[in-house]
SEFIZA-3560 file (N, C-alpha, C; in Angstrom, 3 decimals):
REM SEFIZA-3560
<numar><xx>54.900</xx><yy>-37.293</yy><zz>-68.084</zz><atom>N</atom></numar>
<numar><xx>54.504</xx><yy>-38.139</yy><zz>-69.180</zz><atom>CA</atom></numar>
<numar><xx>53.771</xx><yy>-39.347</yy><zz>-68.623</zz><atom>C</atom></numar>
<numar><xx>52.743</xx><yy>-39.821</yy><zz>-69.414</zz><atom>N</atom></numar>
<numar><xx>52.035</xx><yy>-41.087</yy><zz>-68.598</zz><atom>CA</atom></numar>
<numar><xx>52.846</xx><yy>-42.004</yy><zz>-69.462</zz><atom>C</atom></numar>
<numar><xx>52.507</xx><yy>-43.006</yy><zz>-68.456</zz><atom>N</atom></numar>
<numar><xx>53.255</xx><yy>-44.717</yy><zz>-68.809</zz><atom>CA</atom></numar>
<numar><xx>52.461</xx><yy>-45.283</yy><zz>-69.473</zz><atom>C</atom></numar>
<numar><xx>52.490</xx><yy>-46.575</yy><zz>-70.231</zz><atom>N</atom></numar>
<numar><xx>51.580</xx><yy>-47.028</yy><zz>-70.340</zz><atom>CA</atom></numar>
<numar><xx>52.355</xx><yy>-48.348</yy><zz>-70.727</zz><atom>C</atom></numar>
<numar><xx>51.763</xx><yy>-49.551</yy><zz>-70.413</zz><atom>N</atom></numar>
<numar><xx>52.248</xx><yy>-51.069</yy><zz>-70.904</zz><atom>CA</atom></numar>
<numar><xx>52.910</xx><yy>-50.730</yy><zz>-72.144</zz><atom>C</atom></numar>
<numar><xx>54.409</xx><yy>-51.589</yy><zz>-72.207</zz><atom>N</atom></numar>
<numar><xx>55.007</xx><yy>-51.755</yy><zz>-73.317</zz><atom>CA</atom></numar>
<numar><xx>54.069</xx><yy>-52.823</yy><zz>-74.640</zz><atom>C</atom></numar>
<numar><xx>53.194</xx><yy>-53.545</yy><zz>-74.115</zz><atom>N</atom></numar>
<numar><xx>52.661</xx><yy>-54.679</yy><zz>-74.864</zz><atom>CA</atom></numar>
<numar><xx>50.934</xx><yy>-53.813</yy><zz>-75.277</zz><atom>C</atom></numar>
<numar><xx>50.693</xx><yy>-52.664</yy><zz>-75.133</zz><atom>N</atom></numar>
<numar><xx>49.631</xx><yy>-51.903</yy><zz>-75.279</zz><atom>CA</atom></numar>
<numar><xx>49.461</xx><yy>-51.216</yy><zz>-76.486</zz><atom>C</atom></numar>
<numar><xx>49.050</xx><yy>-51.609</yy><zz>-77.541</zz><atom>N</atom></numar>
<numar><xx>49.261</xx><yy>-50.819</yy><zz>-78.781</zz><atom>CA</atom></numar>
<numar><xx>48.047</xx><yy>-49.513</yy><zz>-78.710</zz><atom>C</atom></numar>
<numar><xx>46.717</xx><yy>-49.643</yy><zz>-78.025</zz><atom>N</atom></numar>
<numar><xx>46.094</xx><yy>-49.030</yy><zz>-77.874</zz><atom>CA</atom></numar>
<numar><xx>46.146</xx><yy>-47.581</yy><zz>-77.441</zz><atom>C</atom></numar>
<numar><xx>47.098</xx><yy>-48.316</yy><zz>-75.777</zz><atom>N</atom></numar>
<numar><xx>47.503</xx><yy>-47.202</yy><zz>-75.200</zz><atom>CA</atom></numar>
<numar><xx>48.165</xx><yy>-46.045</yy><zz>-75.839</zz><atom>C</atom></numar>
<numar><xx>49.432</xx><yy>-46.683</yy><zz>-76.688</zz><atom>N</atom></numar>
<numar><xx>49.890</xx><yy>-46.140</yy><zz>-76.963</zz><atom>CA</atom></numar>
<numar><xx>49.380</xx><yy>-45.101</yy><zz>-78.397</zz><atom>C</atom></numar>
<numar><xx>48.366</xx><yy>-45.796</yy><zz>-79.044</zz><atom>N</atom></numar>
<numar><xx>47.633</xx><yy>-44.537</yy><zz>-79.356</zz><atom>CA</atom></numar>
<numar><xx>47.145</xx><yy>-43.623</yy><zz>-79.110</zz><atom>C</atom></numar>
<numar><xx>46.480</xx><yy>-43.587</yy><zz>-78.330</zz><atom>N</atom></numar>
<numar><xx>45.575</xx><yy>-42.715</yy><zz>-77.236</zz><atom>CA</atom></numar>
<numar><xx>46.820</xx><yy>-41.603</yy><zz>-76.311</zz><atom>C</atom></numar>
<numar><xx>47.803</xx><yy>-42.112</yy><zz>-76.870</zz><atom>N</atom></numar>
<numar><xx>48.594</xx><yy>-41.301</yy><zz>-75.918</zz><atom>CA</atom></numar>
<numar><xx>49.522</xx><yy>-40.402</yy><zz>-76.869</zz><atom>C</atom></numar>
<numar><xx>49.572</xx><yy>-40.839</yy><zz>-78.422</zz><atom>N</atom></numar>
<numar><xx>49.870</xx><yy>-40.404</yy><zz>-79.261</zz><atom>CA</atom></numar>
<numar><xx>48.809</xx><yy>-39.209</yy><zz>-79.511</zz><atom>C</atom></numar>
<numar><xx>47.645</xx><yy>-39.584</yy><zz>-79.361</zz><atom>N</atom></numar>
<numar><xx>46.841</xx><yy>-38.502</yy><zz>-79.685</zz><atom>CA</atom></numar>
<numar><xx>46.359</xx><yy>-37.205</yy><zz>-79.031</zz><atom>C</atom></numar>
<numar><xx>47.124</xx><yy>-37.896</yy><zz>-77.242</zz><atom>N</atom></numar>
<numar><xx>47.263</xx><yy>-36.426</yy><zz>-76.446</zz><atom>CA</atom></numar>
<numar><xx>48.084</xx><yy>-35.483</yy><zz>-76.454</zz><atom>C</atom></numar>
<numar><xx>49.496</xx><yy>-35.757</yy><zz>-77.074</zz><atom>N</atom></numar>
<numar><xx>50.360</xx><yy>-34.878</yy><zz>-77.248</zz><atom>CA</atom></numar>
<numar><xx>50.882</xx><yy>-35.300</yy><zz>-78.688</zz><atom>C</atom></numar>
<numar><xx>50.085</xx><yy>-33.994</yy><zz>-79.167</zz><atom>N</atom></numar>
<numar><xx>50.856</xx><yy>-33.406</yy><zz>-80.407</zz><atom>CA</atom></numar>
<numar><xx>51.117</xx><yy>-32.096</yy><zz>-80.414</zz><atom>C</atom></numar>
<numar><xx>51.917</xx><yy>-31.970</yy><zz>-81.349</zz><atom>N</atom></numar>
<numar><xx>52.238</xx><yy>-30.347</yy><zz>-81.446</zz><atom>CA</atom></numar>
<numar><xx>51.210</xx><yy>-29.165</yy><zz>-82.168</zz><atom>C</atom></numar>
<numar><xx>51.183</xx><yy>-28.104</yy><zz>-81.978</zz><atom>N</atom></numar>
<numar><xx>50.329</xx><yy>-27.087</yy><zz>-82.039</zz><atom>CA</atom></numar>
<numar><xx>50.693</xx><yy>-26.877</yy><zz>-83.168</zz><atom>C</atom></numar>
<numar><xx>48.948</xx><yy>-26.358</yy><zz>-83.741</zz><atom>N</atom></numar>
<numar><xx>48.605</xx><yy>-25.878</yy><zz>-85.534</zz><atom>CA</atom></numar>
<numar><xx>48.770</xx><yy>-23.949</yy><zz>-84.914</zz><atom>C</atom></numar>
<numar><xx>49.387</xx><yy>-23.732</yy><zz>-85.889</zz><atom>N</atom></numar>
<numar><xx>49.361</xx><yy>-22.229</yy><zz>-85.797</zz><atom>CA</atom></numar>
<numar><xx>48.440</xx><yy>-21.730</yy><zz>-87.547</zz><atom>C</atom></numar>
<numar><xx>47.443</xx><yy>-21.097</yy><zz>-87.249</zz><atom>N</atom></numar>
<numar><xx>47.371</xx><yy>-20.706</yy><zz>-88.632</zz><atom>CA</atom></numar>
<numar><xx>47.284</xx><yy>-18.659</yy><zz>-88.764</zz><atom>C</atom></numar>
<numar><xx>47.621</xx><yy>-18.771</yy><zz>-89.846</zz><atom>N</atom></numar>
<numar><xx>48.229</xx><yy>-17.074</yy><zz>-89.731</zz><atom>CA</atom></numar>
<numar><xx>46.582</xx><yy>-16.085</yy><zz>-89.928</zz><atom>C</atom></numar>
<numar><xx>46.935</xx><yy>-14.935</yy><zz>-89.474</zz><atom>N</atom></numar>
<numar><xx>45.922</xx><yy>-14.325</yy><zz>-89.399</zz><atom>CA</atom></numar>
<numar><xx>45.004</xx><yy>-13.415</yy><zz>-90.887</zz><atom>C</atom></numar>
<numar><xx>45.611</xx><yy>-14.069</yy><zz>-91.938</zz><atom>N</atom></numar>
<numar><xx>44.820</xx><yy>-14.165</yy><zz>-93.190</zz><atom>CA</atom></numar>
<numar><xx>44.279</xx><yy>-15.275</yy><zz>-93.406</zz><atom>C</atom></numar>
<numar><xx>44.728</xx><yy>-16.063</yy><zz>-92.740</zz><atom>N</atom></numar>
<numar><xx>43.838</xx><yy>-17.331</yy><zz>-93.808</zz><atom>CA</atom></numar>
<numar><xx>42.513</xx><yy>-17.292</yy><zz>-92.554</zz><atom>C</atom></numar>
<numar><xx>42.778</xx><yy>-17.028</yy><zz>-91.168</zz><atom>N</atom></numar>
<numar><xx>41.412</xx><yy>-16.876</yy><zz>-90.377</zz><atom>CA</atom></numar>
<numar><xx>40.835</xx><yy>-15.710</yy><zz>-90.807</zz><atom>C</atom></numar>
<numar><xx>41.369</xx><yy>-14.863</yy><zz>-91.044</zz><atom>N</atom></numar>
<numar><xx>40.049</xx><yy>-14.256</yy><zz>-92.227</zz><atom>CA</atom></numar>
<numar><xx>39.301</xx><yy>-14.427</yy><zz>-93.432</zz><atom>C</atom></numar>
<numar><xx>39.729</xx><yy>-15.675</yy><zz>-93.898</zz><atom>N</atom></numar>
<numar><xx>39.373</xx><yy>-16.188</yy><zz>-95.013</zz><atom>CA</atom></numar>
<numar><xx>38.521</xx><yy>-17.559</yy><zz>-94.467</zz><atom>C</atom></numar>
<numar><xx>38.927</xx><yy>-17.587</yy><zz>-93.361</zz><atom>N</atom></numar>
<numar><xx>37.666</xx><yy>-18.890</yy><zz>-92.816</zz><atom>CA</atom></numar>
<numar><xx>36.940</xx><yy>-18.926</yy><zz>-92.216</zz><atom>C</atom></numar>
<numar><xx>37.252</xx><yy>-17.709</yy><zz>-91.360</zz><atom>N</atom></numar>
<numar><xx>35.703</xx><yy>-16.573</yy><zz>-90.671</zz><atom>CA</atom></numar>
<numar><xx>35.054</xx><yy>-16.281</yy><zz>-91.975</zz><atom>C</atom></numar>
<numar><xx>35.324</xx><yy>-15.582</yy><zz>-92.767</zz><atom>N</atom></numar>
<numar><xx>34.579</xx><yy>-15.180</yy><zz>-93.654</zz><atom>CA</atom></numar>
<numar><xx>33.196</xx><yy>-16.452</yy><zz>-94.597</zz><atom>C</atom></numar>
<numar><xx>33.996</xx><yy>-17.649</yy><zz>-94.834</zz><atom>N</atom></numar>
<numar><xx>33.509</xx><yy>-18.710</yy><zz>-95.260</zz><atom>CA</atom></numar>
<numar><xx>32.457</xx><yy>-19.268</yy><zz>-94.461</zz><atom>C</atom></numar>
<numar><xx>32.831</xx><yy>-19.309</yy><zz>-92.649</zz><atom>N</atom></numar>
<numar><xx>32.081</xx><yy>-20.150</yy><zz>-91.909</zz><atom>CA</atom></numar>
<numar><xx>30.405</xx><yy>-18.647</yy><zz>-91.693</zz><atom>C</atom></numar>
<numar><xx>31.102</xx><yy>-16.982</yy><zz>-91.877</zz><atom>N</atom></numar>
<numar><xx>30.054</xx><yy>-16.137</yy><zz>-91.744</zz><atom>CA</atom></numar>
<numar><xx>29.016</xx><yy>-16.715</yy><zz>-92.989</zz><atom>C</atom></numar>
<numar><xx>29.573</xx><yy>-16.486</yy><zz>-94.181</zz><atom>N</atom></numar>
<numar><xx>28.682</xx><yy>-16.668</yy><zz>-95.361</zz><atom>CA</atom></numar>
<numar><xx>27.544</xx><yy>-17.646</yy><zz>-95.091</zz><atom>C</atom></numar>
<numar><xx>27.900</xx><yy>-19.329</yy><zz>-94.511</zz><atom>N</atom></numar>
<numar><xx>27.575</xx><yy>-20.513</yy><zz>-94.338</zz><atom>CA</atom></numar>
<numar><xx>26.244</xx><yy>-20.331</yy><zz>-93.382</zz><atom>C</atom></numar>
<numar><xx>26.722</xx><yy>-19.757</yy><zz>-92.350</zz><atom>N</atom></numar>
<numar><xx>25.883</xx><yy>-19.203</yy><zz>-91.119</zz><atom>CA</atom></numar>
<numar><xx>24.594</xx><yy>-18.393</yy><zz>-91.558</zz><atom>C</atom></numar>
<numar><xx>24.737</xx><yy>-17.105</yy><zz>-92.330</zz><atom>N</atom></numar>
<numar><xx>23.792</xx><yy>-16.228</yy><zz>-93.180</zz><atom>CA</atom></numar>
<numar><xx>23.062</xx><yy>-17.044</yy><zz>-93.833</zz><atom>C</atom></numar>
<numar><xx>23.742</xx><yy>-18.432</yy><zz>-94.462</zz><atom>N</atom></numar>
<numar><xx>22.801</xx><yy>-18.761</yy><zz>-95.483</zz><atom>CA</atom></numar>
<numar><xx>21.973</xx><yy>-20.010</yy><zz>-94.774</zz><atom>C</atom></numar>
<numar><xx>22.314</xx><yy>-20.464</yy><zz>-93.820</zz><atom>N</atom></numar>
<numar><xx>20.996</xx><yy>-21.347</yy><zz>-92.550</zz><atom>CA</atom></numar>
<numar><xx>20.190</xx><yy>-20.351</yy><zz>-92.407</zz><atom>C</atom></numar>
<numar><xx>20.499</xx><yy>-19.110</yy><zz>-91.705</zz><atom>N</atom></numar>
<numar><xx>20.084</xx><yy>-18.188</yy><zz>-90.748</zz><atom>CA</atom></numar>
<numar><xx>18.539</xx><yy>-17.551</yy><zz>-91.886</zz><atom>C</atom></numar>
<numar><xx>19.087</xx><yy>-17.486</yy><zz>-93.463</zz><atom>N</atom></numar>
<numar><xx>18.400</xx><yy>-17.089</yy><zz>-94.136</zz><atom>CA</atom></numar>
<numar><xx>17.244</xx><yy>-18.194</yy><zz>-94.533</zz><atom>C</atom></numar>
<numar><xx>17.544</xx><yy>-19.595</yy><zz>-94.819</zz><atom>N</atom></numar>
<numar><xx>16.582</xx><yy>-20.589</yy><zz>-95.383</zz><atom>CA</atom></numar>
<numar><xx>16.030</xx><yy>-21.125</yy><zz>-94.193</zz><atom>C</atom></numar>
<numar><xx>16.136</xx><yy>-20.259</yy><zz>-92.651</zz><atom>N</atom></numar>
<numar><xx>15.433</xx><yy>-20.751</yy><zz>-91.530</zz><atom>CA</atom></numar>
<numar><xx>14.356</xx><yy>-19.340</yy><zz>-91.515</zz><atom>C</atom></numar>
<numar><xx>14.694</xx><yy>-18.766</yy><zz>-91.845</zz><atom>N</atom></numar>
<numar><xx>13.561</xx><yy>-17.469</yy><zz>-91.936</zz><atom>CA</atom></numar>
<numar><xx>12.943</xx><yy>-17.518</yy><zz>-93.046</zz><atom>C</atom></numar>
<numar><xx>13.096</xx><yy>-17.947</yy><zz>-94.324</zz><atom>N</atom></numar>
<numar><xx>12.669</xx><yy>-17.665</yy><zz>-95.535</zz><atom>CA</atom></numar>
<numar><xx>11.649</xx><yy>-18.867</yy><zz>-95.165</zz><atom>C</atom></numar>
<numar><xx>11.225</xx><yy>-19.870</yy><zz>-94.440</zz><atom>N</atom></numar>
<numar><xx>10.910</xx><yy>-20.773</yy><zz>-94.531</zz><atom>CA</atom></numar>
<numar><xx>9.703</xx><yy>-20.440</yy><zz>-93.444</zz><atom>C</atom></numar>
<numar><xx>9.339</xx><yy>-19.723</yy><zz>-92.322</zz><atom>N</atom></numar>
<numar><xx>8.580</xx><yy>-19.303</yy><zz>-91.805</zz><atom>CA</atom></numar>
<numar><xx>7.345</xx><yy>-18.677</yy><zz>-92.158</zz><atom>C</atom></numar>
<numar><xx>6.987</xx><yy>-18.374</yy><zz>-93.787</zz><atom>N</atom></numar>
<numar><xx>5.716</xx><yy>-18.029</yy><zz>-93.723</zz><atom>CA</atom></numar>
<numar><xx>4.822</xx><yy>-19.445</yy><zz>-94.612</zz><atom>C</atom></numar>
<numar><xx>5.693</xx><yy>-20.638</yy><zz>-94.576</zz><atom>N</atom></numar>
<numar><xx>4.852</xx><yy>-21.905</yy><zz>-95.388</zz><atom>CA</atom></numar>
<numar><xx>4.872</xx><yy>-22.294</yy><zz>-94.019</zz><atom>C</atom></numar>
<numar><xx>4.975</xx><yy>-22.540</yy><zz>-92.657</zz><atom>N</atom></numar>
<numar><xx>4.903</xx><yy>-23.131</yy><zz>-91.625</zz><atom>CA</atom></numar>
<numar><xx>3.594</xx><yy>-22.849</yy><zz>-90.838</zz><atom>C</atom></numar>
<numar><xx>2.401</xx><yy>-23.475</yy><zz>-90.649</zz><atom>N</atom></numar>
<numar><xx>0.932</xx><yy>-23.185</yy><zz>-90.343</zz><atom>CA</atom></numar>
<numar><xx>0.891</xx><yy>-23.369</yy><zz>-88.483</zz><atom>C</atom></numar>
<numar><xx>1.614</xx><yy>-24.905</yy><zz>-88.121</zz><atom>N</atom></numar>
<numar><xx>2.209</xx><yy>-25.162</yy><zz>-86.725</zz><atom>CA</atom></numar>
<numar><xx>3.046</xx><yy>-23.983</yy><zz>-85.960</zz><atom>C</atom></numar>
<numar><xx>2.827</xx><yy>-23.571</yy><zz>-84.733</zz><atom>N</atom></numar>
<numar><xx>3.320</xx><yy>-22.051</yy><zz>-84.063</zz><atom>CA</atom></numar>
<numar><xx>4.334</xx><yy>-23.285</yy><zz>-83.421</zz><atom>C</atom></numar>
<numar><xx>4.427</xx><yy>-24.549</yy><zz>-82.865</zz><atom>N</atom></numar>
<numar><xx>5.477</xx><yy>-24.806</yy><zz>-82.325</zz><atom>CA</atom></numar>
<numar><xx>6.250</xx><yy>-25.108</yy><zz>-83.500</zz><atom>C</atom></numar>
<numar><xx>5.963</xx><yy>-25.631</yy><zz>-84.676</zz><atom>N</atom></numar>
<numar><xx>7.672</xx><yy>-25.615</yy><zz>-85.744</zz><atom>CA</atom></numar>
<numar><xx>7.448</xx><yy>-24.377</yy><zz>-86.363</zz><atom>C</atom></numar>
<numar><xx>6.957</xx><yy>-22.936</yy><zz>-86.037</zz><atom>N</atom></numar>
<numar><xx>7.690</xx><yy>-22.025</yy><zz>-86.226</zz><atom>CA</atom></numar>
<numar><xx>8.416</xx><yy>-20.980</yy><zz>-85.299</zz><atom>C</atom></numar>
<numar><xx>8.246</xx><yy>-21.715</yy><zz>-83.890</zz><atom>N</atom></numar>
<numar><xx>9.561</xx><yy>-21.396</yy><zz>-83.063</zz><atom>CA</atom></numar>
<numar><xx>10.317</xx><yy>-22.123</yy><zz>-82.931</zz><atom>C</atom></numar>
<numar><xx>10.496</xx><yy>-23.589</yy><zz>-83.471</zz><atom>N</atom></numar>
<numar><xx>11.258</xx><yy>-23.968</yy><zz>-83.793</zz><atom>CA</atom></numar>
<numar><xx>12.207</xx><yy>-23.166</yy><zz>-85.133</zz><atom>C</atom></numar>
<numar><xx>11.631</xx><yy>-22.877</yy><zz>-86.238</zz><atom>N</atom></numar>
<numar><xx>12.557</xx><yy>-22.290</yy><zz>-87.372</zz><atom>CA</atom></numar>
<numar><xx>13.009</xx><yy>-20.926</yy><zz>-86.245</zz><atom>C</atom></numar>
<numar><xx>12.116</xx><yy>-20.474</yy><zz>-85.833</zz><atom>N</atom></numar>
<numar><xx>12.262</xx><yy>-18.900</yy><zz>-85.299</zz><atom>CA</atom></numar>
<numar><xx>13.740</xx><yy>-19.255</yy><zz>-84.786</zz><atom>C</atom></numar>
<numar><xx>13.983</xx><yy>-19.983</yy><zz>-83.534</zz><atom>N</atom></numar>
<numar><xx>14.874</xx><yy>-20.213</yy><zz>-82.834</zz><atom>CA</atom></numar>
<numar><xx>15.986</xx><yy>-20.563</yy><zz>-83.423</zz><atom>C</atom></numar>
<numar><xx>15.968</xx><yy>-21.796</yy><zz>-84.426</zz><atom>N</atom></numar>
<numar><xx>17.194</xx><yy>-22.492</yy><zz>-85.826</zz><atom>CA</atom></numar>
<numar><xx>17.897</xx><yy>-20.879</yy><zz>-86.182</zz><atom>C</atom></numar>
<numar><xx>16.793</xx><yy>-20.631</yy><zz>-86.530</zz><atom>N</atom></numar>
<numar><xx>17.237</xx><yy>-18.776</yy><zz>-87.381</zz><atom>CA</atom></numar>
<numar><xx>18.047</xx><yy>-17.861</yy><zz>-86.951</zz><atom>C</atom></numar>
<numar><xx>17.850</xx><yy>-17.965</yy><zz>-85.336</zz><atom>N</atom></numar>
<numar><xx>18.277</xx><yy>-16.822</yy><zz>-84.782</zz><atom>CA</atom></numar>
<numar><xx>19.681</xx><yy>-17.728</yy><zz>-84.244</zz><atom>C</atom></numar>
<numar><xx>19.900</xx><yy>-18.932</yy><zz>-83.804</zz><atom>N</atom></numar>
<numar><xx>21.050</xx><yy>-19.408</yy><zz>-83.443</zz><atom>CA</atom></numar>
<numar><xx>22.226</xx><yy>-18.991</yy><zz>-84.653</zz><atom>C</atom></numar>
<numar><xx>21.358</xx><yy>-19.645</yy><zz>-85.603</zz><atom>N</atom></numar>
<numar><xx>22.626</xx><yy>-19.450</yy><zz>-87.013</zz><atom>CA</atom></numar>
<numar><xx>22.916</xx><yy>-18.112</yy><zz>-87.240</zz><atom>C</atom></numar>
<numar><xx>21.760</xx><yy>-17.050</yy><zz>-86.805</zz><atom>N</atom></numar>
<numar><xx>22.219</xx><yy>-15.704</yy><zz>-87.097</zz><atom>CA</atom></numar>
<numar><xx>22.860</xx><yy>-15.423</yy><zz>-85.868</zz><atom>C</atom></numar>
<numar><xx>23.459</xx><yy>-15.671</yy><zz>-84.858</zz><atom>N</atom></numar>
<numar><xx>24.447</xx><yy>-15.557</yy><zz>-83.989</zz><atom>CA</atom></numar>
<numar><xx>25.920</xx><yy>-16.207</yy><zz>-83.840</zz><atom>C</atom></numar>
<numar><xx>26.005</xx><yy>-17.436</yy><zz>-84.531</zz><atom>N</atom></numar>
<numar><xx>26.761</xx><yy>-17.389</yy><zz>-85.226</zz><atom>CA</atom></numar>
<numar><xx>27.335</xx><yy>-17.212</yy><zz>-86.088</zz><atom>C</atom></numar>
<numar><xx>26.518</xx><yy>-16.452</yy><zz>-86.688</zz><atom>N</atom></numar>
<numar><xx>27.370</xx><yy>-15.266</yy><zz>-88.027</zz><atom>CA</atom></numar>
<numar><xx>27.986</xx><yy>-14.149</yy><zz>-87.684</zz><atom>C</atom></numar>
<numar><xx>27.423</xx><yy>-13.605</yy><zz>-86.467</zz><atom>N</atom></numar>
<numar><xx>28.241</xx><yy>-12.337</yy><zz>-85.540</zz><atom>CA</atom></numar>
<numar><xx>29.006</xx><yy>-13.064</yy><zz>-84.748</zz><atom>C</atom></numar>
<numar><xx>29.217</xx><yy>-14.109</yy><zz>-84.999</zz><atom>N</atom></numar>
<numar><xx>30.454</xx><yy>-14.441</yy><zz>-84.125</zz><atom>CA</atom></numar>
<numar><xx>31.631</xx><yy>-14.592</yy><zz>-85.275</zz><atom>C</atom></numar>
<numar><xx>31.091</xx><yy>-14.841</yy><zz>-86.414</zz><atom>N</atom></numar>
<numar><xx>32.054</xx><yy>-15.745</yy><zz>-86.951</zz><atom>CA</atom></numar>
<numar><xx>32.720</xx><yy>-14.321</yy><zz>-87.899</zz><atom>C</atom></numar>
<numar><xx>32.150</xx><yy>-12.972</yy><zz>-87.779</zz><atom>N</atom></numar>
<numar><xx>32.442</xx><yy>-12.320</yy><zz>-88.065</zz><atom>CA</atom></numar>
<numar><xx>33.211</xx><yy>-11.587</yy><zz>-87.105</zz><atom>C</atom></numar>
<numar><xx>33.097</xx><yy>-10.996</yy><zz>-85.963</zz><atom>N</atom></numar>
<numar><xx>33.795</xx><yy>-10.812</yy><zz>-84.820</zz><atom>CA</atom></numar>
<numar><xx>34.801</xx><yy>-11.025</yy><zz>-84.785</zz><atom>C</atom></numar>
<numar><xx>34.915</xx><yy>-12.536</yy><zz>-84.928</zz><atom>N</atom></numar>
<numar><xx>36.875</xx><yy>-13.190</yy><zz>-84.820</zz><atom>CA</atom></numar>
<numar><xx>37.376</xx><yy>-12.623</yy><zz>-86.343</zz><atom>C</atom></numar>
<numar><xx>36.351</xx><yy>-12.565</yy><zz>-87.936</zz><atom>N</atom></numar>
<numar><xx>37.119</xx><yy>-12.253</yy><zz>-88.552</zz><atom>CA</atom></numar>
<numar><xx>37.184</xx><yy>-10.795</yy><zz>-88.433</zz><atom>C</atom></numar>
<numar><xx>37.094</xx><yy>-10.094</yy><zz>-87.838</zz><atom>N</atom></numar>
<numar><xx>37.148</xx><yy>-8.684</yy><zz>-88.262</zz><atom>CA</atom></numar>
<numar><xx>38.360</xx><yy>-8.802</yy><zz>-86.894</zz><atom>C</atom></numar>
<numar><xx>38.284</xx><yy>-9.226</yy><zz>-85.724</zz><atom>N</atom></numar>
<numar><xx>39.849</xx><yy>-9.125</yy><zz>-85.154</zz><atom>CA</atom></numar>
<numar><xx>40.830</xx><yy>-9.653</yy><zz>-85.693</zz><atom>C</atom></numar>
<numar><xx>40.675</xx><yy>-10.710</yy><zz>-86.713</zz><atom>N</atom></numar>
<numar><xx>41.700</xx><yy>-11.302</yy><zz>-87.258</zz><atom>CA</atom></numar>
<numar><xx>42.582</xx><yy>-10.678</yy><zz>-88.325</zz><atom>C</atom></numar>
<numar><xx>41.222</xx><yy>-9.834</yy><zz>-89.535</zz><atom>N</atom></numar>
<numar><xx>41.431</xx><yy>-8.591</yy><zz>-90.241</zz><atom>CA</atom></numar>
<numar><xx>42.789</xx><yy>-7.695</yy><zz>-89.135</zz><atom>C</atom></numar>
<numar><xx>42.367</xx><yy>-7.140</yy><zz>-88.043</zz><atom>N</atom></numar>
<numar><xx>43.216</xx><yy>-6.230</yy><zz>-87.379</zz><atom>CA</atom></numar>
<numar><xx>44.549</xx><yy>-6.746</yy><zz>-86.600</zz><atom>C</atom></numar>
<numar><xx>44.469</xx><yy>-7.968</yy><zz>-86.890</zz><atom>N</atom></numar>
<numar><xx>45.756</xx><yy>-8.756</yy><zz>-86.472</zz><atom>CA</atom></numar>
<numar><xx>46.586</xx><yy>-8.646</yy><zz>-87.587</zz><atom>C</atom></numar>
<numar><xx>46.135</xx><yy>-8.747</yy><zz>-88.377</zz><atom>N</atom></numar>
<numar><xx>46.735</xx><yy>-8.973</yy><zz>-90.144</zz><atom>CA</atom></numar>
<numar><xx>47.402</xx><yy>-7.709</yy><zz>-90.407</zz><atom>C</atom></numar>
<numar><xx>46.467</xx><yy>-6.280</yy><zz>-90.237</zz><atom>N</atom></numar>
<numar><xx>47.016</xx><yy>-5.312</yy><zz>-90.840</zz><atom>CA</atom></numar>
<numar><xx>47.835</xx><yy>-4.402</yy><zz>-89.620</zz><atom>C</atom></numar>
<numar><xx>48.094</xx><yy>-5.295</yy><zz>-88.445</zz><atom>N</atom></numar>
<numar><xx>48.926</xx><yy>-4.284</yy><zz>-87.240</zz><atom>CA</atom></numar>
<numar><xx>48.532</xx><yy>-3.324</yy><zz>-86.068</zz><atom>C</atom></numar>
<numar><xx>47.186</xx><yy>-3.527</yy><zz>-86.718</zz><atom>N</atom></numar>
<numar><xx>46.610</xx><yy>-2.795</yy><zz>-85.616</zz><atom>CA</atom></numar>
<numar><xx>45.863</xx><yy>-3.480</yy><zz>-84.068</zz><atom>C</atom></numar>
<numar><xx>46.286</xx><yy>-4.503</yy><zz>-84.153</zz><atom>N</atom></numar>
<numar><xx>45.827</xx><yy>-5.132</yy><zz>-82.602</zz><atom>CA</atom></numar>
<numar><xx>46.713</xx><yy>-6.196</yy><zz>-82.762</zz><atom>C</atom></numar>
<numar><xx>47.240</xx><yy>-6.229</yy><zz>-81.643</zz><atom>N</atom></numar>
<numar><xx>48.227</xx><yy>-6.996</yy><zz>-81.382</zz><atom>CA</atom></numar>
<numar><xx>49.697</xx><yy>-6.715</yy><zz>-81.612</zz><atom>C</atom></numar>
<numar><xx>50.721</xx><yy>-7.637</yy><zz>-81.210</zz><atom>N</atom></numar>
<numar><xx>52.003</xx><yy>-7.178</yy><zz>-81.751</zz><atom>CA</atom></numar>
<numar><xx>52.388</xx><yy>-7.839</yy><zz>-83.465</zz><atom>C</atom></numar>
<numar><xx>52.966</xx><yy>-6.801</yy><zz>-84.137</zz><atom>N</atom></numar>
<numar><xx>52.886</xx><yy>-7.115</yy><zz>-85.701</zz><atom>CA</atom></numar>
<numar><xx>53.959</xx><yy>-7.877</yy><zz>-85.760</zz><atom>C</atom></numar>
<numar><xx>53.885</xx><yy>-8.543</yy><zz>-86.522</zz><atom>N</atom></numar>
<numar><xx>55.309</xx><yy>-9.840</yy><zz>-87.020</zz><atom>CA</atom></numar>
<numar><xx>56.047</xx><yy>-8.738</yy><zz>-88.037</zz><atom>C</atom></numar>
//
């Protein structure tokens, strides 16, 4: 445990804020927030592409090009964890509660 001055109110925040206890959240509701953060992702990924044929400049349309394709990689991500999370849920990966 670190020390810190009894007369330190600071410290002692900062030290409050290194040890806390762990969020557990169950493996439906991370499918329900993968799912939310996928949707979110699709819909950058989409108004960064939909937006590429009013753009006349080739460097701000590798700029959108690039915006587009980041957000569309985080949509396969954000789907990924939910579709393992899906298989956490229904028993098939991992050990079942």
């Amino acid at each position: 445990m670190v020390s810190t001055p009894r007369g330190d109110p600071a410290g002692r925040f900062l030290l409050a804020l290194c040890y806390h206890r762990r969020m557990q959240i169950s493996a439906a509701i991370a499918v329900w927030l993968c799912a939310a953060f996928a949707l979110m992702c699709l819909g950058f990924a989409y108004t960064a592409f939909s937006g590429l044929a009013t753009l006349t400049d080739s460097a701000e349309r590798e700029l959108s090009l690039g915006y587009g394709w980041f957000w569309t990689f985080l949509f396969f991500i954000a789907a990924l964890f939910g579709v393992l999370s899906w298989l956490m849920k229904v028993g098939k990966l991992g050990k079942p509660e």
